[in-house]
N, C-alpha and C positions, 0 to 999 in steps of 0.2 A: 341183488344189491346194485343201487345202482350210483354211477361216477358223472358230475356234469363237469364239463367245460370252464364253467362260472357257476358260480354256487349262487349268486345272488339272480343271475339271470334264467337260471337252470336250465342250462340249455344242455341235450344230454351227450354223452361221451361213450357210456360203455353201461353195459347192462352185463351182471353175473348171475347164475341162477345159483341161487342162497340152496338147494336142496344138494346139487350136483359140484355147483362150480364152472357149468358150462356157460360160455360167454356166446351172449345172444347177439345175432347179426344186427349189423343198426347201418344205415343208409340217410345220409344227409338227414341228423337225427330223426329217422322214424322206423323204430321197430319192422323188420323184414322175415318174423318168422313166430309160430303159436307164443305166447308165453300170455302165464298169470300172473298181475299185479292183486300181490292181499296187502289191504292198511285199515288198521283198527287206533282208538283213541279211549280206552279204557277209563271205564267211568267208576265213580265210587262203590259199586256195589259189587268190587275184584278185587284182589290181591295186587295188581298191577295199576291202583289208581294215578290216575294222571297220565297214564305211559304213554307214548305214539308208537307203536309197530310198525313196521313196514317189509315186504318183503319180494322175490318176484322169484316164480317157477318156471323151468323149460315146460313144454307140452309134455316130456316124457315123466317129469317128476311130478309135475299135477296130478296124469294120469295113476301115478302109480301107489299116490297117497289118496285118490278119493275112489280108487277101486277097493279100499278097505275101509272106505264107509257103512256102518250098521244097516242107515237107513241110504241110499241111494242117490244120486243127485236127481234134479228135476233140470230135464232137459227139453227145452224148446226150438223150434227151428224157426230162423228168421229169414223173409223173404225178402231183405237187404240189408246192409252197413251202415249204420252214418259215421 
């Protein structure tokens, strides 16, 4: 979940992890530790048309929900950031 500053500038404030509750470090707004941002916009052919989702995980809750993936993530390794 996450809290801006100005909602129209979005500049950001506070980041919670929606699985946990833990509130993730932020540093002259810029994320300072793993987490995952999920956002989806559900299309007519769901139960949730029209919807915006949006959501953010620590590294620990990520982890601990896609170790009970059927099929496995696909993991690649990258030889920089941008």
């Amino acid at each position: 979940m996450r809290k801006y500053k100005n909602q129209k500038e979005k500049k950001l404030a506070e980041i919670y992890c929606n699985g946990c509750g833990k509130k993730i470090t932020i540093k002259n707004e810029i994320i300072q530790e793993g987490m995952f941002h999920g956002e989806i916009l559900w299309g007519y052919f769901s139960n949730k048309d029209t919807e915006h989702h949006e959501f953010d995980l620590c590294e620990a809750c990520y982890d601990r929900i896609t170790a009970d993936f059927v099929i496995p993530l696909t993991v690649k390794k990258e030889k920089e950031l941008l």
